[in-house]
C-alpha positions in Angstrom: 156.1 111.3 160.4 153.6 109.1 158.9 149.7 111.2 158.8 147.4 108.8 160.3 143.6 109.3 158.9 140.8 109.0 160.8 138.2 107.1 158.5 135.5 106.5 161.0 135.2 110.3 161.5 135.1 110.9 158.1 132.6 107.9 157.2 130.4 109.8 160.3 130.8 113.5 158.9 129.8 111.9 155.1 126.6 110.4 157.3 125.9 114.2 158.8 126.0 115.7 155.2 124.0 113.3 153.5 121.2 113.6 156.1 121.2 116.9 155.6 120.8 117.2 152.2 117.9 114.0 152.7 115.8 116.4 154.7 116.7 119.4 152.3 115.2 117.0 149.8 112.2 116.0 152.0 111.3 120.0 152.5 111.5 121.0 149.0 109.3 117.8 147.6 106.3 118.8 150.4 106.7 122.3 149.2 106.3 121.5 145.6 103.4 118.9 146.7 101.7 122.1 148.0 101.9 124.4 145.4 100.9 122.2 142.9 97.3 121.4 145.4 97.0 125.5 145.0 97.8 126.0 141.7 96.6 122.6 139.6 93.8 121.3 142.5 90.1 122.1 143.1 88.8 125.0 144.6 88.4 124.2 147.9 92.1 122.6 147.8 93.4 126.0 146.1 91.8 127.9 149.0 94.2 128.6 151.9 92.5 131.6 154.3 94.0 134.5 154.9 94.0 133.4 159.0 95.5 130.4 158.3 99.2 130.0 160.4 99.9 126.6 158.1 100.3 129.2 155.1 103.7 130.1 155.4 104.9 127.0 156.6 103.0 125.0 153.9 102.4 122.6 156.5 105.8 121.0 156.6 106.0 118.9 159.7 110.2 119.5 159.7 111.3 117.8 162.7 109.0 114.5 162.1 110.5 114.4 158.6 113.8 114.9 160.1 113.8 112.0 162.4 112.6 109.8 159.7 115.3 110.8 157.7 118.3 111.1 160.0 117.0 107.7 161.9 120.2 105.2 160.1 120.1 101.4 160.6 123.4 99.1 159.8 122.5 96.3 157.4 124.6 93.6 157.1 124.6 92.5 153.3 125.9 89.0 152.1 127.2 89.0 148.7 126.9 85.5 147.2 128.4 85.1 143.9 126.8 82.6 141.8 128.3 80.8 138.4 125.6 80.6 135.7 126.7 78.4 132.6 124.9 78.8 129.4 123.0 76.2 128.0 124.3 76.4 124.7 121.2 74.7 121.8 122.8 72.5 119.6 122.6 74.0 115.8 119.7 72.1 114.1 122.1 71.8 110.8 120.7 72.7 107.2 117.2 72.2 105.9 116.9 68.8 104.5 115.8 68.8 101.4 112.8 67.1 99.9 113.8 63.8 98.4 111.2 64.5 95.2 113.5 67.0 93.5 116.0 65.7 91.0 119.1 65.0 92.1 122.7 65.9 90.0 124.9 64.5 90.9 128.9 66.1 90.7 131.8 63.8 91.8 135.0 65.4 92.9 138.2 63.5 92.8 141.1 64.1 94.9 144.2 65.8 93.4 146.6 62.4 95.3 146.8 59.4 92.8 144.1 57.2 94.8 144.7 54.1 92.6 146.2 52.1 95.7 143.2 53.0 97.9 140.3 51.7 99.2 136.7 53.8 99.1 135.5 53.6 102.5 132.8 56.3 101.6 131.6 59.5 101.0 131.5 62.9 102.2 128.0 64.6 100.9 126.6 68.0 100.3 123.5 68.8 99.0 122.7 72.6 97.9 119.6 73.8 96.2 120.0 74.9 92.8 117.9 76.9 89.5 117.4 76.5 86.4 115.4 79.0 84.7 112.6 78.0 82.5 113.2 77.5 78.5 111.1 78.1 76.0 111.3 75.7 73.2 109.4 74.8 69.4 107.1 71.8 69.4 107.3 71.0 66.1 104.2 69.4 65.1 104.8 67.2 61.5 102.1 65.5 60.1 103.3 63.4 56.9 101.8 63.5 53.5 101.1 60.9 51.6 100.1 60.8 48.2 97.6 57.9 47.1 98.4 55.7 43.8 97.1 56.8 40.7 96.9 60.1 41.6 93.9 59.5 44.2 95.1 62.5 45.9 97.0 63.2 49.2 96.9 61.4 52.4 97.0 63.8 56.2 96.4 63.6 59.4 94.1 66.1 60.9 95.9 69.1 62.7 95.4 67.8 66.7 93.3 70.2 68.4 94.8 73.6 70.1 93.5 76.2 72.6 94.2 79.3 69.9 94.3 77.7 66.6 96.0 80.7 65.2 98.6 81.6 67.8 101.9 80.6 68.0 101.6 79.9 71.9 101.0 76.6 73.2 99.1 75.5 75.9 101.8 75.2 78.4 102.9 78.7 77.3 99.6 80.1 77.7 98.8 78.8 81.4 102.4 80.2 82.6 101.2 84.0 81.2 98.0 83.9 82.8 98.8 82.5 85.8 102.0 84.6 86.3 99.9 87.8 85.4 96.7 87.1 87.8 98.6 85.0 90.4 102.6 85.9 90.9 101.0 89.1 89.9 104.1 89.4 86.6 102.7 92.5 84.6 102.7 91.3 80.6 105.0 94.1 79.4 107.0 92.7 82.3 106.9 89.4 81.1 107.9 90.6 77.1 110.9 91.9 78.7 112.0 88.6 79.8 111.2 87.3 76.7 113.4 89.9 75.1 116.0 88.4 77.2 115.9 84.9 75.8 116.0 86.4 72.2 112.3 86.2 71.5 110.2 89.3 70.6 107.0 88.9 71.3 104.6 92.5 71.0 102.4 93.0 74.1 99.9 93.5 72.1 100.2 89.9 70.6 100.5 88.6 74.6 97.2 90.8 75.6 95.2 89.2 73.0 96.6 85.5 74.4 95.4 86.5 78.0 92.2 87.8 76.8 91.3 84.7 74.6 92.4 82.5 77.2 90.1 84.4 79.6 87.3 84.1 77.3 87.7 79.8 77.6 88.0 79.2 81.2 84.5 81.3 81.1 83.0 78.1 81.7 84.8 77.1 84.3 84.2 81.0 86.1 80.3 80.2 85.5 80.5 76.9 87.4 82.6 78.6 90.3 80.2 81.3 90.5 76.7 79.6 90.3 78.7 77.3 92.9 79.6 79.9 95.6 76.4 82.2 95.1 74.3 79.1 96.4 75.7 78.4 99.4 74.2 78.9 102.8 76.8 81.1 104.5 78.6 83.5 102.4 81.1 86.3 103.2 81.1 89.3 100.8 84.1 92.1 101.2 83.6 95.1 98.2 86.5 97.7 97.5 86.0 100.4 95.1 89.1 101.2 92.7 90.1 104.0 89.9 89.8 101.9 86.6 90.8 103.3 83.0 88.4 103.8 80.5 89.7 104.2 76.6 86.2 106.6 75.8 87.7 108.7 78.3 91.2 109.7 77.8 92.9 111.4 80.9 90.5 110.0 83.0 89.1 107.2 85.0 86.0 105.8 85.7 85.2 104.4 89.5 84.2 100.1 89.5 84.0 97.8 92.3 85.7 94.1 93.0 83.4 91.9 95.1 85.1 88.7 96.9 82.6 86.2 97.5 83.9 83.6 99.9 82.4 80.8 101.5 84.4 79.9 104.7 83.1 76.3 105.1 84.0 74.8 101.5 86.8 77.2 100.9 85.6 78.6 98.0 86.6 82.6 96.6 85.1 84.1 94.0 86.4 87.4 92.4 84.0 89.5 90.7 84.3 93.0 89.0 81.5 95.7 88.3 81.6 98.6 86.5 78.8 100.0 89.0 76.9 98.4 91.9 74.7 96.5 89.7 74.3 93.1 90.6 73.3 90.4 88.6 
């Protein structure tokens, strides 16, 4: 004999429960609404006298919270279901690159004998490529020539150079410095790389390149600074740092950098001081 299950009845008796456990809720949340007013409130909230008859109920109103929780409505819910395409974006393809740089170009012939065929075009790809900076001699020859009658010897006058006695060029020079104070490349970082293109070149010998090169752009720092000093609105940030000191060894004396910057022309100015002296 087929069992036949009443699921109204059982829908009704889930309905019961749950409201009963919906007002066991309701009583316990008042409860712990109350004690918290005693325990955590003011004092004339914490007071409850000794008289009062709402003490042991906490004033829980029961049967009002009952009927607002047993009180059930039927809602009637439409479910519409809704088909929501992506708008897929179109990929925006590679960078394109700038038309200045030098172009190599690499042809690639098919592996088919194309002797019979006609070129109807190409198929093009452009990648971005490196090649590391050389170093390389710039030979420098000046002829002699020796006059008739042994009048002596005929040369050219050696061109003019930014460290007569160095080995480093102009070109060389500028790279260091600006790699050093710029790209901020430490020199024993840059002698490495050297070392790597099979030319030895002692720090020392680089430090006394930076420090003479320094010593002619002086002009040039003058001009900047007599420049930015004089103008009308000037902002001026100072940070003091730990510098090293060869008189004292172990130890490190405490200097100051000073940007200068004018907002309105642009203009940055770096300055260093041993102290707070300004001159």
């Amino acid at each position: 004999m087929e069992m036949v299950i009443d699921y109204k009845a059982l829908c009704e008796q889930k309905d019961e429960q749950i409201a009963r456990l919906n007002y066991q809720v309701a009583c316990l949340t008042q409860q712990v609404e109350q004690f918290k007013k005693m325990i955590f409130g003011s004092r004339h909230e914490r007071f409850v006298p000794a008289d009062n008859p709402a003490q042991l109920s906490l004033d829980i109103q029961a049967e009002a919270i009952a009927e607002r929780v047993i009180t059930t409505e039927k809602v009637e819910v439409t479910r519409i279901l809704t088909t929501i395409t992506p708008n897929k974006k179109g990929h925006p393809g590679r960078m394109k690159l700038p038309e200045h740089l030098e172009r190599r170009e690499t042809i690639v012939e098919p592996v088919e004998d194309v002797s019979l065929c006609k070129k109807i075009g190409d198929e093009i790809t452009e990648e971005l490529e490196y090649e590391p900076g050389k170093l390389y001699v710039n030979r420098i020859v000046r002829p002699k020539y020796a006059k008739p009658g042994n009048g002596g010897i005929v040369t050219a006058p050696m061109i003019e150079r930014p460290l007569p006695k160095a080995i480093a060029g102009p070109a060389l020079l500028a790279s260091i410095a600006i790699e050093k104070y710029v790209d901020h490349l430490p020199l024993y970082r840059q002698t490495e790389r050297f070392k790597r293109e099979g030319i030895n070149i002692p720090c020392s010998t680089i430090t006394g390149w930076v420090s003479a090169t320094c010593a002619l752009i002086t002009p040039l720092y003058e001009a900047l600074k007599n420049l930015v000093l004089q103008s009308d609105y000037l902002h001026v940030d100072e940070s003091p740092i730990k510098v090293l000191d060869k008189d004292k060894k172990g130890t490190t004396h405490r200097g100051y950098f000073r940007v200068y910057q004018n907002s309105v022309q642009r203009l940055v100015l770096f300055d260093y001081r041993q102290g707070r002296c300004i001159r």
